[in-house]
KOLVEX-852423 format. One record per residue (C-alpha): residue number from 1; residue in three letters; z, y, x. Coordinates in Angstrom, 3 decimals, decimal comma. Example, Ala and Ser with C-alpha at 12.3 -4.5 7.8 and 13.67 -1.06 7.14 Angstrom:
+-----+-----+----------+----------+----------+
|   i |  aa |       c3 |       c2 |       c1 |
+-----+-----+----------+----------+----------+
|   1 | ALA |    7,800 |   -4,500 |   12,300 |
|   2 | SER |    7,140 |   -1,060 |   13,670 |
+-----+-----+----------+----------+----------+
END
This chain:
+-----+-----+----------+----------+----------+
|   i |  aa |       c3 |       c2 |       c1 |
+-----+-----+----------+----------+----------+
|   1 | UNK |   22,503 |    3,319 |    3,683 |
|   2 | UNK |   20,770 |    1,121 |    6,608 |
|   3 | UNK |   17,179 |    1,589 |    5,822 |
|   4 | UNK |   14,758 |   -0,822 |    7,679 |
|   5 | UNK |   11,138 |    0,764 |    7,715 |
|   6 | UNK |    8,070 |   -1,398 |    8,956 |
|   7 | UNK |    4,309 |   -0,501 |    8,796 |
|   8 | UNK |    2,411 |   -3,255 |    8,086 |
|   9 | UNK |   -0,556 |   -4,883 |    6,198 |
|  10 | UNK |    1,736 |   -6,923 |    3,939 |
|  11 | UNK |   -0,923 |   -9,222 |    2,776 |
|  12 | UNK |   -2,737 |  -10,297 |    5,684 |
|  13 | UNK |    0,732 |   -9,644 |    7,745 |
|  14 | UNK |    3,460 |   -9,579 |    5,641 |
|  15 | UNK |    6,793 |   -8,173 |    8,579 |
|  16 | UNK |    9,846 |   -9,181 |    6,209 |
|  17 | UNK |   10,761 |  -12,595 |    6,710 |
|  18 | UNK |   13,554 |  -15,033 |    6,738 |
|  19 | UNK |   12,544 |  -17,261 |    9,262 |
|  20 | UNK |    9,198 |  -18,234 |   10,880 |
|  21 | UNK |    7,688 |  -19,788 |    7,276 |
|  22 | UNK |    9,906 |  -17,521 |    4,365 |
|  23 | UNK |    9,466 |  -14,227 |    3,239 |
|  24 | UNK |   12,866 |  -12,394 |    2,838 |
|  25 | UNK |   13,698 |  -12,264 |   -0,754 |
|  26 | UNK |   15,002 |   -9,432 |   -2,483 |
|  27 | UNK |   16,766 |   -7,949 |   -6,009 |
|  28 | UNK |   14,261 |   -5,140 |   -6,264 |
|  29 | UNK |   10,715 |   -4,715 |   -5,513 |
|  30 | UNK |    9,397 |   -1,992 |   -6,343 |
|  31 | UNK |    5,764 |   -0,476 |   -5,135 |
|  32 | UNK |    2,684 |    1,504 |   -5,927 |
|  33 | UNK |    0,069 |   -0,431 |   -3,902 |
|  34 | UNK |   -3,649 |    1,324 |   -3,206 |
|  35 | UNK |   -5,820 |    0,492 |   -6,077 |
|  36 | UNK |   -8,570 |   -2,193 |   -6,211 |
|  37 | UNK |   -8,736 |   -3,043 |   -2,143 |
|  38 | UNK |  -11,990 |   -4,793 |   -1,986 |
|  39 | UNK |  -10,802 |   -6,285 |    1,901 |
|  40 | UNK |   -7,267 |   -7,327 |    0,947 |
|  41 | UNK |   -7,798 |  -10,523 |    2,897 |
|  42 | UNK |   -9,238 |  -12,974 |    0,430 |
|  43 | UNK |  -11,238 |  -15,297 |    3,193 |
|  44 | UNK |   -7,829 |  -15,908 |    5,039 |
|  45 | UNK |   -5,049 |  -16,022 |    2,040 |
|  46 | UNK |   -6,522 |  -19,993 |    1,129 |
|  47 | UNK |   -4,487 |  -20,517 |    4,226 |
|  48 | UNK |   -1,796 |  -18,329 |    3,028 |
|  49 | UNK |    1,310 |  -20,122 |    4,614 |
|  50 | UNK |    3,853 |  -18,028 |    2,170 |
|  51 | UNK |    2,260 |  -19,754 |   -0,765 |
|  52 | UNK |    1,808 |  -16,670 |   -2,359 |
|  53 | UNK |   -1,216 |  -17,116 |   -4,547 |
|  54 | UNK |   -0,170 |  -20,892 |   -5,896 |
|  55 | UNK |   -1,343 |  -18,961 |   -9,776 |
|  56 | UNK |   -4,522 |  -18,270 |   -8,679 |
|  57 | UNK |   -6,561 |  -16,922 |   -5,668 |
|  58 | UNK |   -7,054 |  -12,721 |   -6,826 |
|  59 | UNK |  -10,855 |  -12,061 |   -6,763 |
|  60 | UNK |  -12,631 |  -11,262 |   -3,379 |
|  61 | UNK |  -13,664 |   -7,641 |   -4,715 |
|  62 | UNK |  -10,235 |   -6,342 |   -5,913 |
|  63 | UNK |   -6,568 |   -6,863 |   -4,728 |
|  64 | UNK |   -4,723 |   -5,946 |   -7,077 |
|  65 | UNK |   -3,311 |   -9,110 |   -8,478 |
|  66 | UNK |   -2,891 |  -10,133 |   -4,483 |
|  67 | UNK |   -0,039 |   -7,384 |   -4,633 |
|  68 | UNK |    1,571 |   -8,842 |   -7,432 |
|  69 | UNK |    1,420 |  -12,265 |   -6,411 |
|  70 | UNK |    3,083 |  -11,143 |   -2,648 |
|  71 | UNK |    5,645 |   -9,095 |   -4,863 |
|  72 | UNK |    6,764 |  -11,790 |   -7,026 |
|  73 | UNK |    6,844 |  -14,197 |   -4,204 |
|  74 | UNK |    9,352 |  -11,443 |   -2,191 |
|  75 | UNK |   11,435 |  -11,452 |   -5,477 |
|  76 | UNK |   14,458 |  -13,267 |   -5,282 |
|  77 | UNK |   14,986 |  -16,653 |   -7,514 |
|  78 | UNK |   16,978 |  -16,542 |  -10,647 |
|  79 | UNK |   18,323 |  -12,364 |  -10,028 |
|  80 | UNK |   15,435 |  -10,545 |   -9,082 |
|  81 | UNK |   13,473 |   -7,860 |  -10,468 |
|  82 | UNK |    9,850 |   -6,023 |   -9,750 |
|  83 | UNK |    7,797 |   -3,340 |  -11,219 |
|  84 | UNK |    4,448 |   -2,140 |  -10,117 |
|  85 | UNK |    1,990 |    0,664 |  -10,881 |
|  86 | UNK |   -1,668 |   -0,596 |  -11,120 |
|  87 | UNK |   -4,461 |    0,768 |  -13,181 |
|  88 | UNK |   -4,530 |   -0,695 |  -17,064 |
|  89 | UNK |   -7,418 |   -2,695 |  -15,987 |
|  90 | UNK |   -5,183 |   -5,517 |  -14,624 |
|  91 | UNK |   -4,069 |   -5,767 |  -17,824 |
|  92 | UNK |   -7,169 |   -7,424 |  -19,208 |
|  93 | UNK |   -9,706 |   -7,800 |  -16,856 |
|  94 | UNK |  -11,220 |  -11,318 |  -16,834 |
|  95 | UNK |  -12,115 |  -14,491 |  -15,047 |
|  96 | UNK |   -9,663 |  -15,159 |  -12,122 |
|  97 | UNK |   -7,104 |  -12,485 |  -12,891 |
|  98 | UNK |   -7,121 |  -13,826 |  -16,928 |
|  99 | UNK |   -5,992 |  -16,772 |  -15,126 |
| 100 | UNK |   -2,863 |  -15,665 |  -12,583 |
| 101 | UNK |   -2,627 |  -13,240 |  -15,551 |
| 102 | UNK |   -2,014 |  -16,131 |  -18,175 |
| 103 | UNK |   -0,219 |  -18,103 |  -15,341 |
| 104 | UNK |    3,015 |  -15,433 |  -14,696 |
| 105 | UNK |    3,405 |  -14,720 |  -18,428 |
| 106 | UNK |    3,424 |  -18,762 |  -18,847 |
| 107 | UNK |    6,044 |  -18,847 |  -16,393 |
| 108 | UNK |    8,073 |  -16,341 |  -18,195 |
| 109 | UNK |    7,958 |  -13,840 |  -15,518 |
| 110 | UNK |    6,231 |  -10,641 |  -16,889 |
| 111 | UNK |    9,259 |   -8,481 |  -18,677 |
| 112 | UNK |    7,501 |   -5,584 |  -19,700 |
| 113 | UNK |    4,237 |   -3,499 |  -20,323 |
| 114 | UNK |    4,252 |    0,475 |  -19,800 |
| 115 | UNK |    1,109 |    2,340 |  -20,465 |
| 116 | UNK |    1,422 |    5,655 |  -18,608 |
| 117 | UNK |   -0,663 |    9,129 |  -19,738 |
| 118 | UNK |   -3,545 |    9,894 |  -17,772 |
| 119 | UNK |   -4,501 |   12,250 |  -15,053 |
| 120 | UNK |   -0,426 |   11,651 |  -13,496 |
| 121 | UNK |   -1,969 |   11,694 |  -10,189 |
| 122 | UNK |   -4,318 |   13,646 |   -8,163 |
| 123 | UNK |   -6,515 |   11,367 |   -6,412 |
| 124 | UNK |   -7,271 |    9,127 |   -9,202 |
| 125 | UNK |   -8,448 |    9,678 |  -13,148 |
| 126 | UNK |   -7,526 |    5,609 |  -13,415 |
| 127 | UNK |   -5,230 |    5,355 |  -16,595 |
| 128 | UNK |   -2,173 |    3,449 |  -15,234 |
| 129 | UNK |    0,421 |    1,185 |  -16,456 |
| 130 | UNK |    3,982 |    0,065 |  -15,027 |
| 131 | UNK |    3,913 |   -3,690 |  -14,998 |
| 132 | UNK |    8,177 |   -5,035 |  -14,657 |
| 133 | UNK |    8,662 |   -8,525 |  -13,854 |
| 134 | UNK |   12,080 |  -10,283 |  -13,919 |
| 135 | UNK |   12,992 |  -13,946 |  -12,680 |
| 136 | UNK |   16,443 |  -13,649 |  -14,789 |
| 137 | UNK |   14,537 |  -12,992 |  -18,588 |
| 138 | UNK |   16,801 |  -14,477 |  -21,449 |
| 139 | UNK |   13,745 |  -14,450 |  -23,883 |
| 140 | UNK |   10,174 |  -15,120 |  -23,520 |
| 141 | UNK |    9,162 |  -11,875 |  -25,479 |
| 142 | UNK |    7,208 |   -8,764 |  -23,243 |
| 143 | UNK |    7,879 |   -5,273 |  -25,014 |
| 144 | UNK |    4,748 |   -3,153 |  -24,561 |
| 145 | UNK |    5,556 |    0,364 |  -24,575 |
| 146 | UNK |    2,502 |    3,242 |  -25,042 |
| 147 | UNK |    3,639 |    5,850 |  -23,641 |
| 148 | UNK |    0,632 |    7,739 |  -22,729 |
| 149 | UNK |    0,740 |   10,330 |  -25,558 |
| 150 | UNK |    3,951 |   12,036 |  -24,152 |
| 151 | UNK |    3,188 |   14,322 |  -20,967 |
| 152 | UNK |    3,582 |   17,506 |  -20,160 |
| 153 | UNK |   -0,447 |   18,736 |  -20,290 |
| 154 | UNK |   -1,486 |   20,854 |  -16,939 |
| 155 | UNK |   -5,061 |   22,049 |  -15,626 |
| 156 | UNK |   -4,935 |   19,121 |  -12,952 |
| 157 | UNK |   -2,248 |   16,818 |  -13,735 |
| 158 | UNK |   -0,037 |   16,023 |  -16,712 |
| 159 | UNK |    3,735 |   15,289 |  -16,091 |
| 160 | UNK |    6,099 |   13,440 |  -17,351 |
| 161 | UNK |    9,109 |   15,230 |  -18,028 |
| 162 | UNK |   12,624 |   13,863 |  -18,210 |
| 163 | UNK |   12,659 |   13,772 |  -22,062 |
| 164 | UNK |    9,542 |   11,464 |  -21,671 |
| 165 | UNK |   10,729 |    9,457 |  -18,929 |
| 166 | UNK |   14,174 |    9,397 |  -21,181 |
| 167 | UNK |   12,296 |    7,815 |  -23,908 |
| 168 | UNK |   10,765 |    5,110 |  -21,982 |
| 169 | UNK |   13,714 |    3,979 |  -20,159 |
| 170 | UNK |   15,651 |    3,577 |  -23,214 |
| 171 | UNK |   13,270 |    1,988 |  -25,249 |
| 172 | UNK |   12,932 |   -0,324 |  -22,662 |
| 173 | UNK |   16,648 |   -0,867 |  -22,617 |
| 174 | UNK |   17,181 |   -1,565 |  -25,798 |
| 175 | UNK |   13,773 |   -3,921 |  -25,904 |
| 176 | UNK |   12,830 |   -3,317 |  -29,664 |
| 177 | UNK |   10,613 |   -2,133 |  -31,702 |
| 178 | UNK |    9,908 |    1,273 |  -32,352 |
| 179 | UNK |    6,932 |    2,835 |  -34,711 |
| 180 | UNK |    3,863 |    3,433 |  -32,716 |
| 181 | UNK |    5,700 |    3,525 |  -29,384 |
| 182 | UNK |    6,775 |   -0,233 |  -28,728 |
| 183 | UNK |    6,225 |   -3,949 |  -29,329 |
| 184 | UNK |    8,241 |   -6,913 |  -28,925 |
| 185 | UNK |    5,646 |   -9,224 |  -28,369 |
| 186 | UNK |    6,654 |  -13,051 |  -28,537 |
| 187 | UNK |    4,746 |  -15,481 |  -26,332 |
| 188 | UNK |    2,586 |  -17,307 |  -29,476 |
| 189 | UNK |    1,037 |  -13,171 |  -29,961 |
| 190 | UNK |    0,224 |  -12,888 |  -26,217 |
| 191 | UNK |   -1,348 |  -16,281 |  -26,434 |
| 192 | UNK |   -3,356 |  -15,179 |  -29,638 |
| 193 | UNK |   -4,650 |  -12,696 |  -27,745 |
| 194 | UNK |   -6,138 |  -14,652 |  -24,701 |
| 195 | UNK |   -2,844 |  -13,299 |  -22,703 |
| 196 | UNK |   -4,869 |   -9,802 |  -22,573 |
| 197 | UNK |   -1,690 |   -7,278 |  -22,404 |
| 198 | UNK |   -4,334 |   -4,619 |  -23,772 |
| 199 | UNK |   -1,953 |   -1,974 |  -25,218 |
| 200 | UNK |   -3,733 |   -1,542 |  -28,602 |
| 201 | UNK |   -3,548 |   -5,173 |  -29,289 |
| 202 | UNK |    0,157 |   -5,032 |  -29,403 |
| 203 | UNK |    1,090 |   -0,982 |  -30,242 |
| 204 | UNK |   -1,073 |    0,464 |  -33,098 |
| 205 | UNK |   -0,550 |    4,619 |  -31,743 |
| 206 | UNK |   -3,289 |    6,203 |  -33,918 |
| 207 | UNK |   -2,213 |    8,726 |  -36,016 |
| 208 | UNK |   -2,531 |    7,718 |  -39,776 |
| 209 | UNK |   -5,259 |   10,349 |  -41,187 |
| 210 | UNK |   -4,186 |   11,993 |  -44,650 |
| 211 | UNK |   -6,278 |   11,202 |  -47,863 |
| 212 | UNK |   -8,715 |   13,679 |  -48,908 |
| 213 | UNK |   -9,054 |   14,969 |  -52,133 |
| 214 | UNK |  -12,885 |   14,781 |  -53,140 |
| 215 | UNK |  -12,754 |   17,688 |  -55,676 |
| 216 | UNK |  -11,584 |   19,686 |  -53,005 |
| 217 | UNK |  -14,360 |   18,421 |  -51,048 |
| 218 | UNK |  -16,707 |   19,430 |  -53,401 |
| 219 | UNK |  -15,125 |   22,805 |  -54,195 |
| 220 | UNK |  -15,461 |   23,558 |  -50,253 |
| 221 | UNK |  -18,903 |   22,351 |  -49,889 |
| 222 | UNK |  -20,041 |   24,721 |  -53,209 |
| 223 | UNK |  -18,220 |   27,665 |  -51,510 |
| 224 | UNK |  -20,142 |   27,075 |  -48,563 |
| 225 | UNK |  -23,677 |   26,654 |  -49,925 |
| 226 | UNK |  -22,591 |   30,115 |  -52,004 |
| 227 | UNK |  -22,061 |   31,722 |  -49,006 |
| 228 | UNK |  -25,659 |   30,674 |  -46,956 |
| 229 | UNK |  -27,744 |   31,555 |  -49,557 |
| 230 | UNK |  -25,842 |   34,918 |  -49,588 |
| 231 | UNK |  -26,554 |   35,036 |  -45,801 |
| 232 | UNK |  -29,950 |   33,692 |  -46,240 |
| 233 | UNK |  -30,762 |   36,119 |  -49,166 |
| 234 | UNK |  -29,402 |   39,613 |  -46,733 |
| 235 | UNK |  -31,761 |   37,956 |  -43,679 |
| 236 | UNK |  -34,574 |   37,741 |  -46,200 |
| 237 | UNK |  -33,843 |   41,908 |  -47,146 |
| 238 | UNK |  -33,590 |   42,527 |  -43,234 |
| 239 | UNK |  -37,137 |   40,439 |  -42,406 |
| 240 | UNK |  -39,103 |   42,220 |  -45,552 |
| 241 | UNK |  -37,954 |   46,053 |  -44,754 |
| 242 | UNK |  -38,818 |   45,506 |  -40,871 |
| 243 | UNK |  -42,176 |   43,871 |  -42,242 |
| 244 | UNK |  -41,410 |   41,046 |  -39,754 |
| 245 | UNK |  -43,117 |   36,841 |  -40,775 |
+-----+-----+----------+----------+----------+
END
C-alpha cells in the first residue's frame, strides 16, 4: 500500500488531477460527504472547468448532488464504480435534483438503491441510503434494496451487524428479487415514477396484517362491557356506603 492523502475542498478545489484540466480517474470511489452543504460553491461551479455538473447545476441551498456529480466525474470510463451515503432525501427531492436525478439514471449510471435503518449515526437522525453507481452496467435495471428493518436496536444508535450487512451484500450480488427486501426495477418503472427512487414505490416492506374474525370481535367487546359495569356497579357500592355524590 502507497496511500496518497490530501485535504482539500474537492468541489471548489478538487487536488487529484491528471494534468492541469483532468481530474484523475479512478475504479473506486467511495465517500460519505457532509450532508446538505448550503456553501458548496454553487456561484463559481457555472465556471466549473472539470465539467462536472454538465446534468444539471445542484441547487444553491444543498450540495449533495454536487458530490455526486464530482464523484461520477472522478469515476473512471467504461470500469469504474462509486457508492455514496446521502440522506434518502436525494432520492426524491424535486426541481433541479429531479433533473440530474432523471439525467444519471437516463445515462444508465445509477446501479443500485440501499435504504439504510435509522439512527446508524450519532450526529444525525437523517434516514440514509447507499446510492452505487457503475459506468460498466450490463442492464439498465436499479435493484432497490430496504434494508432499514434489520439493525441491531441500541439506546443511541442501531447497528448493523454482519448478518445484516451479509444480507445486503448478497442480495445485491445476486441483483434479484427478494419478498419485501428487493426490487429489480427496469428503466420504463423508474420512469413511471417521475425517476423518484422513493423506496416504497419500488419495495412494498409492510407487514401483511392477519384477518380478524368479527365474532371474536364481538365476543371480546361483550366481555369487556361485562366487566365495566361490574367495575362500575362495585364503585357505585363504594360511593353509596361512604355517602359520597
Amino acid at each position: 500500500m502507497d496511500p496518497e492523502i490530501s485535504k482539500s475542498d474537492c468541489l471548489t478545489n478538487p487536488v487529484f488531477m491528471a494534468g492541469d484540466s483532468h481530474q484523475e480517474q479512478f475504479d473506486i470511489v467511495v465517500s460519505m460527504p457532509p450532508f446538505a452543504v448550503k456553501n458548496w460553491g454553487h456561484d463559481d461551479a457555472k465556471y466549473d472547468p472539470f465539467n462536472r455538473f454538465k446534468r444539471g447545476m445542484p441547487p444553491k441551498a444543498s450540495g449533495d448532488y454536487a458530490f455526486i456529480s464530482h464523484m461520477l466525474a472522478s469515476v473512471r470510463e467504461s470500469r469504474g464504480r462509486m457508492a455514496i451515503v446521502l440522506p434518502q432525501g436525494v432520492l426524491y427531492r424535486g426541481a433541479r435534483e429531479a433533473d440530474i436525478r432523471e439525467a444519471f439514471i437516463k445515462d444508465n449510471l445509477l446501479d443500485a438503491v440501499i435504504v439504510l435503518p435509522e439512527k446508524l449515526l450519532i450526529n444525525t437522525n437523517n434516514p440514509l441510503a447507499i446510492l452505487i453507481f457503475n459506468k460498466d452496467k450490463t442492464d439498465e435495471n436499479v435493484l432497490f434494496i430496504d434494508a432499514s428493518h434489520d439493525f441491531d436496536s441500541g439506546k443511541i444508535t442501531n447497528t448493523l451487524l454482519p448478518e445484516h450487512i451479509s444480507k445486503i451484500t448478497q442480495t445485491y450480488k445476486k441483483r434479484e428479487n427478494r419478498d419485501k427486501y428487493a426490487t429489480l426495477a427496469t428503466l420504463a418503472d423508474i420512469e413511471d415514477n417521475n425517476y423518484n427512487c422513493n423506496i416504497p414505490r419500488y419495495v412494498d416492506s409492510n407487514e401483511e396484517k392477519k384477518p380478524v374474525e368479527l365474532s371474536l370481535l364481538n365476543s371480546n367487546r361483550k366481555n369487556l362491557l361485562k366487566e365495566l359495569a361490574e367495575v362500575d356497579s362495585t364503585i357505585s357500592q363504594y360511593v353509596n356506603e361512604l355517602n359520597v355524590e
